[in-house]
Structures are given as structure tokens and as C-alpha cells.
NUPA-865566 format. One record per atom (N, C-alpha, C, O): x, y negated, z. Coordinates in steps of 0.2 Angstrom, whole numbers, padded with zeros to 4 digits, always signed. Layout:
// NUPA-865566
XYZ
...
END
This chain:
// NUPA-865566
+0699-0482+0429
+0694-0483+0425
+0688-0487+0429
+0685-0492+0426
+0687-0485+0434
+0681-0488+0439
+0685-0495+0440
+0682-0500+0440
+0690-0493+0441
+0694-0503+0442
+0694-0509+0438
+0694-0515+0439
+0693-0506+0432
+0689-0510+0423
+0682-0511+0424
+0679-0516+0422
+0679-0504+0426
+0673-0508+0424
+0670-0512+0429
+0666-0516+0428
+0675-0511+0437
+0670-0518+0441
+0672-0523+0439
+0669-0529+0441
+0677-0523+0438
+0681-0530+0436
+0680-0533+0429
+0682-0538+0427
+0676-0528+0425
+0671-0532+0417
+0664-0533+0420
+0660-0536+0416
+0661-0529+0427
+0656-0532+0428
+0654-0538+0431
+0649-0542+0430
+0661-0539+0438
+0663-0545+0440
+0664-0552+0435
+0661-0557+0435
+0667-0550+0432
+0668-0556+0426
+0660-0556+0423
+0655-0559+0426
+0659-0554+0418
+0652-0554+0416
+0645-0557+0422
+0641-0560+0420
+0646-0556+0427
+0643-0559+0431
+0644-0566+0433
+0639-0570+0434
+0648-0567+0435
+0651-0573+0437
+0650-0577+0430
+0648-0583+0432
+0651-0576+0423
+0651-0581+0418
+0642-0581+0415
+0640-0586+0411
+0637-0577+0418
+0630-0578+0417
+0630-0582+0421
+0627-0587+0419
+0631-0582+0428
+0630-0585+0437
+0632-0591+0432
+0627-0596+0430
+0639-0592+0429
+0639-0601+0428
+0635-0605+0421
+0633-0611+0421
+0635-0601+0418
+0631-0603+0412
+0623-0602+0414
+0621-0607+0411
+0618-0599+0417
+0614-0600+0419
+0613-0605+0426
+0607-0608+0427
+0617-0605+0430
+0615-0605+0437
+0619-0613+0437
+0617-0618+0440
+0625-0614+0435
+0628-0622+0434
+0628-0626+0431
+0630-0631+0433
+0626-0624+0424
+0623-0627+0418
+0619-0631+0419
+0615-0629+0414
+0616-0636+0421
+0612-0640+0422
+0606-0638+0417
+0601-0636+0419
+0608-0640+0410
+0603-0639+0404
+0600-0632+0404
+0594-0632+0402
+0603-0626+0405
+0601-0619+0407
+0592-0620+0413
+0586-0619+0413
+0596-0623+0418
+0593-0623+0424
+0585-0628+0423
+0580-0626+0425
+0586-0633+0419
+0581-0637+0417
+0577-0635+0414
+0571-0636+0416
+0579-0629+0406
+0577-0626+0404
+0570-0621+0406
+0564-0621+0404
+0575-0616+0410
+0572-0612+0414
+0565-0614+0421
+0560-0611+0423
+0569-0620+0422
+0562-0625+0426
+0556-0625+0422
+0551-0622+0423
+0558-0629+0418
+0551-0631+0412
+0546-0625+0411
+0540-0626+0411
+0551-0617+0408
+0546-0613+0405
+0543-0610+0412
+0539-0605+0412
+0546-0611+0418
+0544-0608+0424
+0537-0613+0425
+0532-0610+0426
+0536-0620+0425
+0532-0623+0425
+0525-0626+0420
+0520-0629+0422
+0528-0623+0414
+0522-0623+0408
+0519-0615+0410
+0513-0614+0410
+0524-0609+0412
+0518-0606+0412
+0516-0602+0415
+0515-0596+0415
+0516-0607+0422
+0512-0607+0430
+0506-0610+0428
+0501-0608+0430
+0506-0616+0423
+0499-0620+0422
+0495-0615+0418
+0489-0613+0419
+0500-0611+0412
+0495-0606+0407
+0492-0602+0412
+0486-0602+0412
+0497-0599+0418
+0494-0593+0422
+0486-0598+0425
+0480-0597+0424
+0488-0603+0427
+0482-0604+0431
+0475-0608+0428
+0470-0611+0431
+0477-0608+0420
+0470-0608+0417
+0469-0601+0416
+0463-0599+0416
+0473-0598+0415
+0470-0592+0413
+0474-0585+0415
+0478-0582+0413
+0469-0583+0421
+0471-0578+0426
+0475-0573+0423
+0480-0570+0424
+0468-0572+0416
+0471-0565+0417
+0476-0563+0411
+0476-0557+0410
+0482-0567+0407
+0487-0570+0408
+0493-0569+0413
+0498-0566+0412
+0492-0571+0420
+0497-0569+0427
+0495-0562+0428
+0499-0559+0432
+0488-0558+0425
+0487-0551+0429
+0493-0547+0423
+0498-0544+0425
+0492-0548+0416
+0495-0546+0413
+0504-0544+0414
+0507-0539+0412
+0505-0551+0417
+0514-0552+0418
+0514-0549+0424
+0518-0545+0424
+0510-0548+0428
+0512-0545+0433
+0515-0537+0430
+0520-0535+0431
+0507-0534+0427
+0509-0530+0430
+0514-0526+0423
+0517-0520+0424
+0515-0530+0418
+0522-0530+0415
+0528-0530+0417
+0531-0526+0414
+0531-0534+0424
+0535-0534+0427
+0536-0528+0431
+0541-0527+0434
+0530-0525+0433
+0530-0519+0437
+0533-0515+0433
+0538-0512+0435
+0530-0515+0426
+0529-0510+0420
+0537-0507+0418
+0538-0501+0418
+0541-0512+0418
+0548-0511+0418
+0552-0508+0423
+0557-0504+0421
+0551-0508+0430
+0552-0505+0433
+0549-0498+0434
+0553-0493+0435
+0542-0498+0434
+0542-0490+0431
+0545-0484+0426
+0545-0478+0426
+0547-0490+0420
+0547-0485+0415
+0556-0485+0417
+0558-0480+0415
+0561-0489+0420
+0565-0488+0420
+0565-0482+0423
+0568-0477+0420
+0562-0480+0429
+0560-0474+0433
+0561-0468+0430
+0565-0464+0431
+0554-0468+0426
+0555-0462+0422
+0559-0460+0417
+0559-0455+0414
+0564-0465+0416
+0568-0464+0411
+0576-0459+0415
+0579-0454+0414
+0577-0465+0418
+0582-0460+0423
+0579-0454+0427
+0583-0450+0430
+0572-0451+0426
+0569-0445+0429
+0571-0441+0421
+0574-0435+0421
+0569-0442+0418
+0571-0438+0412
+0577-0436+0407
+0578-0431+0403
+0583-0443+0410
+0590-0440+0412
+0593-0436+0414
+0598-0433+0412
+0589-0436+0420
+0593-0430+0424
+0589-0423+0423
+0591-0417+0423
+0582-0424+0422
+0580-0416+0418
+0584-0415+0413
+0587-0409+0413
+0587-0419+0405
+0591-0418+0402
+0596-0414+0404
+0597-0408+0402
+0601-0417+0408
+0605-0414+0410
+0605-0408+0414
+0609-0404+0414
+0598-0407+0418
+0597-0398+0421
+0595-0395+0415
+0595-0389+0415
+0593-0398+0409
+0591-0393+0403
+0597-0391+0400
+0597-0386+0397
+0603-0397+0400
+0608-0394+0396
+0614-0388+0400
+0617-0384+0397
+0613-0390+0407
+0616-0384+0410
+0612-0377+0410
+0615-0372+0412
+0604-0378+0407
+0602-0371+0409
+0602-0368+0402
+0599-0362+0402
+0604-0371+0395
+0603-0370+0391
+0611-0368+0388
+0612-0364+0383
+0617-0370+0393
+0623-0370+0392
+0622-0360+0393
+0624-0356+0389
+0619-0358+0401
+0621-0352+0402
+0617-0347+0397
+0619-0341+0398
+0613-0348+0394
+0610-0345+0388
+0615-0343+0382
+0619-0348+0381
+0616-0338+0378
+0617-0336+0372
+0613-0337+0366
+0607-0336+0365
+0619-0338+0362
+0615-0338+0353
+0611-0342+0354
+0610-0346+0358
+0607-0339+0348
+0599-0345+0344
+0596-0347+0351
+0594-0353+0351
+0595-0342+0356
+0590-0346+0364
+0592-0348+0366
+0589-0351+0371
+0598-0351+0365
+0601-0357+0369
+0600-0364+0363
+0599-0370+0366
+0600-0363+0357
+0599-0368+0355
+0590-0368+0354
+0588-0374+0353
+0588-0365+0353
+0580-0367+0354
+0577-0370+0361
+0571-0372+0360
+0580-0369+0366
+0579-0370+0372
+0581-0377+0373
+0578-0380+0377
+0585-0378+0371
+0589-0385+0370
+0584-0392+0367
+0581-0396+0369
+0585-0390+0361
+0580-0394+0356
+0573-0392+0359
+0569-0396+0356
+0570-0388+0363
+0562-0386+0364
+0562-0391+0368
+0560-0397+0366
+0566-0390+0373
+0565-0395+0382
+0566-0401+0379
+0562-0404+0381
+0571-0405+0374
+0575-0410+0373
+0567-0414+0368
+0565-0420+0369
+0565-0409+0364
+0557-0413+0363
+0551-0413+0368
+0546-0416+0369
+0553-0409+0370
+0546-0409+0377
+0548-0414+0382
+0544-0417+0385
+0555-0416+0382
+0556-0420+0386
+0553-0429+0385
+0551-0433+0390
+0554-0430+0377
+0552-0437+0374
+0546-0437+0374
+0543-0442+0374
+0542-0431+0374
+0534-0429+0373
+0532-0432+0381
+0527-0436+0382
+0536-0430+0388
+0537-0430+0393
+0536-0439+0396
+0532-0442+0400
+0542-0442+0391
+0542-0449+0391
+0537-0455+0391
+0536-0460+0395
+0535-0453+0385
+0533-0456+0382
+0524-0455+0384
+0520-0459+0386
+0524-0449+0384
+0515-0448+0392
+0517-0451+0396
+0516-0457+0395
+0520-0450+0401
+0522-0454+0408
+0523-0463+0408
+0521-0466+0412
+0525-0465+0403
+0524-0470+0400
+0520-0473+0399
+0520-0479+0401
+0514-0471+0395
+0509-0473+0395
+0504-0471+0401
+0500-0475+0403
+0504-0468+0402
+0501-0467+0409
+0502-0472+0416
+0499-0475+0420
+0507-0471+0415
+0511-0478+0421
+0507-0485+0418
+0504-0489+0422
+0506-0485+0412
+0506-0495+0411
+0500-0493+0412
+0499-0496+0417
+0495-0488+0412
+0488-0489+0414
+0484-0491+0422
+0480-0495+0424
+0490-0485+0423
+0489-0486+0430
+0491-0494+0431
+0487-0498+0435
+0496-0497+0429
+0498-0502+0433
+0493-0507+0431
+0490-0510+0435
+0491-0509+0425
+0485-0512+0420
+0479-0513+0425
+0476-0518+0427
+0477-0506+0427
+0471-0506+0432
+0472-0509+0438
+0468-0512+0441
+0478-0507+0442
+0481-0511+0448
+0479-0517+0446
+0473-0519+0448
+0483-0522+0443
+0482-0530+0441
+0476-0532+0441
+0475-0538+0442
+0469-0527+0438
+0463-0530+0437
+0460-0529+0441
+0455-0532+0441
+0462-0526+0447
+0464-0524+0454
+0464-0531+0458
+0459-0532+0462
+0468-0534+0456
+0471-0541+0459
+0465-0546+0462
+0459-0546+0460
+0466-0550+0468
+0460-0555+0469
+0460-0559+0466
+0466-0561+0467
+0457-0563+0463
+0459-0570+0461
+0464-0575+0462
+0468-0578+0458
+0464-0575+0472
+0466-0577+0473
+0474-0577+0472
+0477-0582+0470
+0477-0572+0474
+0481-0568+0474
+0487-0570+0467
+0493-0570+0467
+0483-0572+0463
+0484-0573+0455
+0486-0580+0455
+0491-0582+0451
+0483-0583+0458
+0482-0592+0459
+0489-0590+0461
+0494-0590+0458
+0488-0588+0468
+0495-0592+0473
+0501-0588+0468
+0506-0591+0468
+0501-0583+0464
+0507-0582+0460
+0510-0588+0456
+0515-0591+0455
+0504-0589+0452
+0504-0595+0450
+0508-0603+0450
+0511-0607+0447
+0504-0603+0456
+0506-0610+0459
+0513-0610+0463
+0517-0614+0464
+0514-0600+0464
+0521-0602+0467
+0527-0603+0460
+0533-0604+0461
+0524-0602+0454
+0528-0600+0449
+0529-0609+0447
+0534-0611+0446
+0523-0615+0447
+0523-0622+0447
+0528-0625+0451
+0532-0629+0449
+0529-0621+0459
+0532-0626+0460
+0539-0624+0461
+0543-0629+0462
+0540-0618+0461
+0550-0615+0458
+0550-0621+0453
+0552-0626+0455
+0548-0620+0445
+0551-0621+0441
+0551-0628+0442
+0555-0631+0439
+0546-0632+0447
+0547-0639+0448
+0553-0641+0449
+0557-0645+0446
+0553-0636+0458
+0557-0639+0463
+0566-0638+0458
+0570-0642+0460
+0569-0632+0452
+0572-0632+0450
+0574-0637+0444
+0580-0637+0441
+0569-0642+0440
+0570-0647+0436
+0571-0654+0441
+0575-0658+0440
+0567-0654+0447
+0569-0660+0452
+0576-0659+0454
+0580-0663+0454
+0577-0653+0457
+0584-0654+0460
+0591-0652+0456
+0597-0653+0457
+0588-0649+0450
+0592-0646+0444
+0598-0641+0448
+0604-0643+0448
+0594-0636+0452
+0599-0631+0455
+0593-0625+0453
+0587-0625+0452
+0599-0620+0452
+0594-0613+0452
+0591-0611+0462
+0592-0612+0467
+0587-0608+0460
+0584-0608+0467
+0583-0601+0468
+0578-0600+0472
+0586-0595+0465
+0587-0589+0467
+0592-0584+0470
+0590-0578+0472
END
């Protein structure tokens, strides 16, 4: 079964890699909106603070999401050695405490990351920016992916 799936992940990869990455028209694509909005970031900083710390945003919330999987599953093993009704109240209590759990750390994360970016120096922002101009440049001049 592990031999299927790396071998539908291998495929599946290699046919993004070509259709993004060989594609001429993909890569061009991708130059362009890399290029129109390195100019938006750099009229309007706080725009690039925002992506920023949106792209952080994702990675923390993956975070906590895989943290509250695995509490899942120590709740459903400690809910398994319980009996009768306390097993199922304890199941269903923790399993909403857990989304309750989510869904705070969640918002709390984007706060925190939100404050980070306003955080940011100007400068900091600019050179995001400008390095975002000249990727998507250097990819519509050479029409190659550049990552």
C-alpha cells in the first residue's frame, strides 16, 4: 500500500512539476501575477505586511491542526478505556473542547502573526517586494520556473 501511494505521489508530482514548471504559458503566467503584485506590494506596504503574515498564517494553523489530531486520538484512546455513558460523554466533551481548542489558537495565532508584520520595517517590506518584481520578471524573460 506505501508502494501506491508513493508512486501516485511521484506521478502527481512530476505532472504538476510539468504543467507548471514546463509549460511555458503556466510560467509566464505565474511571472506576470508575481510581477503586478510586487508593484501593488510596493505602493502599498501594508498589502505585502498582510501576505506576509498570511503565509506565516498557514503554516501555523497547519500546526495546530496536526496538534489537535493527535490530542484527538489520546482522547479517543482514553475514552476507549472508559465504560458506558463516560466514555461517550468524554469523547463528544473533549472532541468539542477540542474545536473550541482550534478554533482559539487560531485566532490567536493570526493575531499574534498580524502584530508581528506591523512589526515589520518598512524597509523589510520594500525588499520583499522588489525581490517578488524581479522573480516574476526574471521568469517571464527567461520563461523558466526559478524555484
Amino acid at each position: 500500500m506505501t508502494a501506491v501511494i508513493s508512486y501516485i505521489q511521484n506521478l502527481s508530482f512530476k505532472l504538476v512539476n510539468f504543467i507548471f514548471g514546463k509549460t511555458t504559458i503556466f510560467v509566464v503566467i505565474i511571472g506576470w501575477y508575481l510581477v503586478i503584485t510586487g508593484l501593488l506590494f510596493l505602493v502599498k506596504p501594508d498589502k505585502a505586511r498582510a501576505r506576509l503574515a498570511s503565509s506565516g498564517f498557514g503554516i501555523a494553523k497547519l500546526n495546530i491542526l496536526l496538534i489537535c489530531f493527535f490530542l484527538w486520538g489520546v482522547l479517543a484512546k482514553l475514552s476507549q478505556s472508559l465504560s458506558g455513558s463516560v466514555q461517550i460523554i468524554v469523547f463528544w466533551g473533549g472532541l468539542v473542547g477540542l474545536g473550541v481548542l482550534f478554533f482559539w489558537a487560531r485566532s490567536a495565532a493570526k493575531k499574534k502573526l498580524a502584530a508581528l508584520a506591523q512589526r515589520l520595517p518598512a524597509k523589510t517590506v520594500i525588499w520583499f517586494a522588489w525581490g517578488q518584481v524581479v522573480v516574476g520578471g526574471l521568469m517571464v524573460y527567461l520563461q523558466r520556473r526559478l524555484w
